[in-house]
Structures are given as structure tokens and as C-alpha cells.
C-alpha positions in Angstrom: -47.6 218.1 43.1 -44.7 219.3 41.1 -42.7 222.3 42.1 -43.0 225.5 40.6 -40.4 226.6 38.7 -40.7 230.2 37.8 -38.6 231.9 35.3 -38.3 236.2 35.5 -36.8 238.1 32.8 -36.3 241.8 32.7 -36.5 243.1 29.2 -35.5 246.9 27.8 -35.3 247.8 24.0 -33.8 244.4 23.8 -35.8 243.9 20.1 -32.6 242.3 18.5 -31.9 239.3 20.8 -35.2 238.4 22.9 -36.8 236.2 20.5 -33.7 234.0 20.1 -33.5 234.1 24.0 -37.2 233.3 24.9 -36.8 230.6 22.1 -34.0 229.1 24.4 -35.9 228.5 26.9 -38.8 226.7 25.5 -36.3 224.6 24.0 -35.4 223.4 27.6 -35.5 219.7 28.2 -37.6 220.4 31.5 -40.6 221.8 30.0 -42.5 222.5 33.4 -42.4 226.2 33.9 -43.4 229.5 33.9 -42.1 233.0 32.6 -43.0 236.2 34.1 -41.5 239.4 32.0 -41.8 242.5 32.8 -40.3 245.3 29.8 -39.3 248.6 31.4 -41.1 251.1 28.5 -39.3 249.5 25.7 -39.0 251.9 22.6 -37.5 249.6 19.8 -40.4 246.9 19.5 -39.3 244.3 22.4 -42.9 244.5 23.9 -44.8 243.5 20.6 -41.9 240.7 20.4 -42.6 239.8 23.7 -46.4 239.9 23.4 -46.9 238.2 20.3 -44.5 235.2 22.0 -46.8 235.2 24.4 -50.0 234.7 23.3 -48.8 231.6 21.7 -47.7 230.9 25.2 -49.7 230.4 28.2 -46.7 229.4 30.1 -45.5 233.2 29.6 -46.9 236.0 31.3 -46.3 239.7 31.1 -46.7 240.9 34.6 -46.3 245.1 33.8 -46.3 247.4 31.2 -47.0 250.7 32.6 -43.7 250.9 35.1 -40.7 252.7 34.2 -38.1 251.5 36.8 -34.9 252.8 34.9 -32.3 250.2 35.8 -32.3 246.2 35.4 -31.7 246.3 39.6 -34.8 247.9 39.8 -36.8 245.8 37.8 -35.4 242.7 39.0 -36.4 243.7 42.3 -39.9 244.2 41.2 -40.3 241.0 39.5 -38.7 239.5 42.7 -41.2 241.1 44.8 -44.1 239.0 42.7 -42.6 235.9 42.6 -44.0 232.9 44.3 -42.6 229.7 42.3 -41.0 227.5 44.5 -37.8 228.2 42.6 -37.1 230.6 40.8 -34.6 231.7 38.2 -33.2 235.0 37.1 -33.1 235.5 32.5 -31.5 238.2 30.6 -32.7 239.6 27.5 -29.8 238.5 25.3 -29.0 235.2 26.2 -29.0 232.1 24.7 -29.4 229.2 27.6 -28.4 225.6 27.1 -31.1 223.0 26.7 -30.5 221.2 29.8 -29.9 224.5 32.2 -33.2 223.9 34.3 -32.9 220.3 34.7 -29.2 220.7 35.9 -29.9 223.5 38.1 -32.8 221.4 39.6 -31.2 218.1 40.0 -27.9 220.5 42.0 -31.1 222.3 43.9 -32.9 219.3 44.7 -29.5 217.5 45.9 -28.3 220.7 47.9 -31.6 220.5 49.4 -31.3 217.4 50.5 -28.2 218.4 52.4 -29.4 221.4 53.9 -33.1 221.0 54.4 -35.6 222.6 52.1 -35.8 225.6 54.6 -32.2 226.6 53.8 -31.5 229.6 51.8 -30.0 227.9 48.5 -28.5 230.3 45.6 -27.2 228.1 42.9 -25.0 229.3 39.7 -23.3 228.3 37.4 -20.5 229.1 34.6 -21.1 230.7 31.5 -19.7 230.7 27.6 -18.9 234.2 26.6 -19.9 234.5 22.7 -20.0 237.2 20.2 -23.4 239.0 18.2 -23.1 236.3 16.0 -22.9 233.2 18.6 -19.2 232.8 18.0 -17.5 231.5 21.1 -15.3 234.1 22.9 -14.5 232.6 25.9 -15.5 229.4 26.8 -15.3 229.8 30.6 -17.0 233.0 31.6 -15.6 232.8 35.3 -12.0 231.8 33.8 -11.8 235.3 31.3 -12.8 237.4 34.2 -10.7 235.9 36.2 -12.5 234.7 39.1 -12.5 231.6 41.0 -15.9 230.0 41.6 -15.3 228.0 44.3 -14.6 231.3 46.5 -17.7 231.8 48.3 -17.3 232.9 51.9 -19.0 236.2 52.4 -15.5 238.0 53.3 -14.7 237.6 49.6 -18.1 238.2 48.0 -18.3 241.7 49.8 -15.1 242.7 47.5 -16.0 240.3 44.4 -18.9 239.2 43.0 -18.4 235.8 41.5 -22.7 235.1 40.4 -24.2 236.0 37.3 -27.9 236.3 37.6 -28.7 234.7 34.2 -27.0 231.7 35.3 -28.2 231.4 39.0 -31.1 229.7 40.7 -32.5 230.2 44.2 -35.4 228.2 46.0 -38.2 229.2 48.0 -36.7 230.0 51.1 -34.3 232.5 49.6 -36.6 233.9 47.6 -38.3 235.0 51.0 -35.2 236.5 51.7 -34.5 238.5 49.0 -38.2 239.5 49.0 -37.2 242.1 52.0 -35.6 244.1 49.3 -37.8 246.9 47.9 -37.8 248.6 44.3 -36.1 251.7 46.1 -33.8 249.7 47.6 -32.5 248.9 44.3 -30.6 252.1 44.0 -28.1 250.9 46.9 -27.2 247.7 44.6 -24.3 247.8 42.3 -26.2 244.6 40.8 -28.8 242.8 42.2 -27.4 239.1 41.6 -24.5 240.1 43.7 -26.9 241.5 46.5 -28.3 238.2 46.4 -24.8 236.4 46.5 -24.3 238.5 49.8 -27.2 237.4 51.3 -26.9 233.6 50.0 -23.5 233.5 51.6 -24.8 235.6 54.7 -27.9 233.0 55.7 -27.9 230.4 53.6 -25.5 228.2 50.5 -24.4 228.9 47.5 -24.0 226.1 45.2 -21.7 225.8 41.8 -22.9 224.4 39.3 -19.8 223.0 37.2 -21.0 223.3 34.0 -21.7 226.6 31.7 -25.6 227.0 31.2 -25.6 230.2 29.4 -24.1 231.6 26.1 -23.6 235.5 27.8 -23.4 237.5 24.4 -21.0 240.4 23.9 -22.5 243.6 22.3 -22.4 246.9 22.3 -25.6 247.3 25.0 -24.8 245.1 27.7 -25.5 246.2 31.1 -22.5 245.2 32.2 -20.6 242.6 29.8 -17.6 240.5 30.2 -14.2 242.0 30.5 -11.2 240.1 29.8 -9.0 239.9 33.3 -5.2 241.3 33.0 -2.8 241.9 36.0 -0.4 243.2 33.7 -3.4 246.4 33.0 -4.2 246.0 37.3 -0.3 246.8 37.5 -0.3 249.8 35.5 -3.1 251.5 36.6 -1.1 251.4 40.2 2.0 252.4 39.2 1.1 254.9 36.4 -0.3 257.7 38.0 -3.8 258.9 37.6 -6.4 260.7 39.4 -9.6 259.4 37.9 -8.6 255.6 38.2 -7.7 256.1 41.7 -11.1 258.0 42.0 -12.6 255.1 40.1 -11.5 252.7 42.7 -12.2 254.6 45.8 -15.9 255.1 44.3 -16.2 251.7 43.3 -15.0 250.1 46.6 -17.5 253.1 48.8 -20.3 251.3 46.6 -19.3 247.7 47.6 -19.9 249.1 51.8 -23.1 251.0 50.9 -24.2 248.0 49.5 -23.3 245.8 52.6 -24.7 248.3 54.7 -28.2 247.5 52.6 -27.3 243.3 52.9 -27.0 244.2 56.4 -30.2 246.2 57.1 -31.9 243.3 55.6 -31.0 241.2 58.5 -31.8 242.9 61.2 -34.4 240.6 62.2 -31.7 237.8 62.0 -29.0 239.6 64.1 -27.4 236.2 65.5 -26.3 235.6 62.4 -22.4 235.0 62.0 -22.1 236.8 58.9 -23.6 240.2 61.1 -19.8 240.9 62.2 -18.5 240.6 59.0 -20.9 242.8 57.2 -20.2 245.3 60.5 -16.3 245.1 60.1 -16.7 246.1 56.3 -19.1 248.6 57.0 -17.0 250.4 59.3 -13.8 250.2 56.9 -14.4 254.2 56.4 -14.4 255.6 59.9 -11.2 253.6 60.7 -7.6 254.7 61.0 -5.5 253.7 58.0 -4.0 251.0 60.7 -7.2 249.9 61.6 -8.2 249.1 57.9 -5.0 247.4 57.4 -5.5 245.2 60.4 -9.5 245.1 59.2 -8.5 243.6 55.7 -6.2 240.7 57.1 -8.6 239.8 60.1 -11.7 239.4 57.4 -9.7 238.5 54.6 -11.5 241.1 52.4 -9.5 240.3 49.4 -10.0 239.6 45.3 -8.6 236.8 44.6 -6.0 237.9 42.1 -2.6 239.1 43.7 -2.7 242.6 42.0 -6.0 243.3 42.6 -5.3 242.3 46.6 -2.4 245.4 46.4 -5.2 247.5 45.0 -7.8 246.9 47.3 -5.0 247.6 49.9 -4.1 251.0 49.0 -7.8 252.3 47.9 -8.6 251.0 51.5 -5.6 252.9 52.7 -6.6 256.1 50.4 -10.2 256.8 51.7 
């Protein structure tokens, strides 16, 4: 019997794009799948897009209308929580994916499997082409503009930096279980929910790069997040040009990154052998520490970006708490 491969998508007043983006994946040269949506009270006409798509369909499903979650963690966590494919892959609203995105994520899956055993928790991703409204290329390395390297996967560095984007990532069935622990309320403890997931990949299980860019991520004026152009030179001023509010900004952003390990590590409670439990515990405890027991935390763990000036940073909002 063939796998399942189950494709969720989390849509919000995303009328202008998700025809194009449901159209993308269609168009995919593995044909085999299934996509479960779920809109989150859409007011601009995505859900009569969507609907109408789907009745044309039957490999589409729309699995809620009546839930108002608030936040694309939230509803990925839902949609998460009612998955069952054997592997399963995350889709944005706005998104254009690349004919051959399943079958190269399979063929990685299938060979990582292989390596690991089918009962391995496997989280596979991939690059990404940053375009414009109009499709114009921006960036033709996702990972390259905002500056990170993809090959940097231990969990030390993923607790600091995420490095996955959900629209181009992949997990299988034995991951899925383990991101299944994760409820809707939970969701409010995740900065995103694809970095959550890196965590735990990197925690219990692989990740696996895919060397290839799978997605066109498009820039517009909505994106939950969106791609930002890295610069040390702008790193270097914010640290030497005084200002409250950045320095705020990073303290708040780097107390986010623990709470959110404290939730990775909650999750694992019934897997409390695991190495990664005194990693997540070191990190954790980064706040109650003496500003010479956060230095000597952050060089033991290697809790570091992997850009120079963003290291100096991390050091002194450490240092700052």
C-alpha cells in the first residue's frame, strides 16, 4: 500500500494568493496526496476560494470552519493534532511550491529513513526562493538573505536560531507522534510552531536538508513573519548606538526562546534519558544564573547564532537579564 502523504495548510483572509498556491500543489509531479485546510474565520472570501477548489477536489478537505484560533501557531497545532498521514507536510497560504517539492522531499525521507529506521523522528526542510507580489525573484537563497547556515542543526544552536521554514519542511510518522503531544493552548508558548518542531526534531530524532529550494516564499505586506534581509553592519549599530527599546527588544525576544524550550522540554518528560534533556535544562536555567554562570553557560552549550555580531549580542542580552 502506498504511504499517505498528507498536506495541511492554515489559511486566514489569504483571498489574494491561495488559489495560485493550492494550484501549486496540484501541479506537483507526485500526485498522491491529500490536503487538509483549515481557515481561521476568514473575512476577505478565502473560504469560498477554498471551498469552491474543493469540491472540484476530493483530494482536498476542509477539516473546520467554525474555530477561531487567532494565530497560525494555533492553528497549525490544531491541524497537527488531526493528522494521521504517514507523512506529512506543513503549506502556507501564499506560496508558490516547485513542481517536484513532494517527490524530492520523499525520495530525502525515504533515504533518511533508510538510515535511521522508519521509527526515527525525521524533520526534513529545505531552502527557499524569496520572491516579490508579482513572483519576481528577490533572493534566490532564502537561508543565504537571512543569513543562516543550514547545515547548523545541533539543538544548542536551534534553541537561539531557528534555521526551518514550515512551508518548506516535511516530517514522517514518527515525528508527527511527537509533535502530536503539543496542544492548541500550548501554542501560545511557541514563537513559531516550525521552530518548536526543529527543537524537538533535533532533541529526539534528525533533521534532514534538503539542498534544493522547494518554495517561492512571497514578500508582501501580510506575511506572518516574512524574510528580512541579514546585516551585521545594522547588528553592530544597534549595540553600540544606544537604545532602550532594542535592548528591551532583545531581552524579550531571547526570554521567549527559554519559555519556549521550557515547553520543548515539558514535552519530553516521558523521554527523560534523552541527551538533549541537559541542554534544554542548561538553557532553561540561563535566568536564575549569575552573570558568570551564563557566561560559562553560553561557551559550555555553545548557545550561539551563527553570525559573529549576533554571538556579541546574544552575549550581552544574556549578560543584561
Amino acid at each position: 500500500m502506498k504511504p499517505v502523504v498528507e498536506i495541511l495548510m492554515a489559511t486566514y483572509n489569504g483571498a489574494d494568493y491561495v488559489r495560485q498556491q493550492i494550484n501549486s500543489i496540484q501541479s506537483q509531479t507526485l500526485s498522491d496526496w491529500k490536503l487538509n485546510i483549515c481557515d481561521d474565520r476568514s473575512t476577505d472570501g478565502t473560504l469560498d476560494i477554498i471551498t469552491s477548489i474543493a469540491r472540484e477536489d476530493p483530494r482536498i478537505n476542509i477539516i473546520s470552519q467554525d474555530i477561531k484560533f487567532g494565530s497560525a501557531q494555533a492553528n497549525f497545532t490544531y491541524l497537527m493534532s488531526q493528522a494521521s498521514g504517514d507523512y506529512v507536510f506543513l503549506a502556507d497560504q501564499d506560496d508558490i511550491w516547485h513542481p517536484n517539492k513532494l517527490k524530492l522531499f520523499m525520495d530525502r525521507m525515504h533515504e533518511a529513513e533508510r538510515r535511521y529506521s522508519a521509527d526515527t523522528p525525521l524533520l526534513a526542510f529545505s531552502d527557499l526562493t524569496v520572491v516579490d507580489v508579482e513572483n519576481h525573484v528577490i533572493a534566490p537563497s532564502f537561508l543565504t538573505y537571512i543569513g543562516r547556515d543550514p547545515h547548523r542543526t545541533s539543538l544548542n544552536e536551534l534553541l537561539v536560531q531557528n534555521l526551518v521554514t514550515g512551508c518548506a519542511s516535511a516530517m514522517n510518522q514518527a515525528m508527527v507522534q511527537v509533535v502530536q503531544s503539543f496542544s492548541v493552548n500550548d501554542s501560545k508558548a511557541m514563537m513559531m510552531h516550525d521552530w518548536v518542531y526543529a527543537l524537538l526534531a533535533a532533541s529526539v530524532g534528525h533533521l534532514i536538508y534538503v539542498d534544493e529550494a522547494t518554495v517561492d516564499y512571497r514578500q508582501h505586506g501580510t506575511n506572518v513573519m516574512g524574510a528580512h534581509p541579514y546585516s551585521s553592519c545594522k547588528t553592530l549599530l544597534g549595540l553600540i548606538i544606544p537604545s532602550g527599546r532594542r535592548k528591551q527588544d532583545r531581552i524579550t525576544r531571547l526570554r521567549q526562546t527559554i519559555e519556549q524550550a521550557k515547553l520543548v522540554r515539558a514535552s519530553m518528560q516521558s523521554r527523560a534519558l534523552s541527551p538533549a534533556r541537559s541542554t534544554l535544562d542548561a538553557y532553561c536555567d540561563i535566568p536564575s544564573q549569575t552573570r558568570m554562570q551564563r557566561i560559562h553557560t553560553l561557551f559550555t552549550y555553545g548557545f550561539w547564532p551563527n553570525k559573529i555580531m549576533d554571538r556579541i549580542s546574544q552575549l550581552l542580552t544574556a549578560l543584561s537579564l
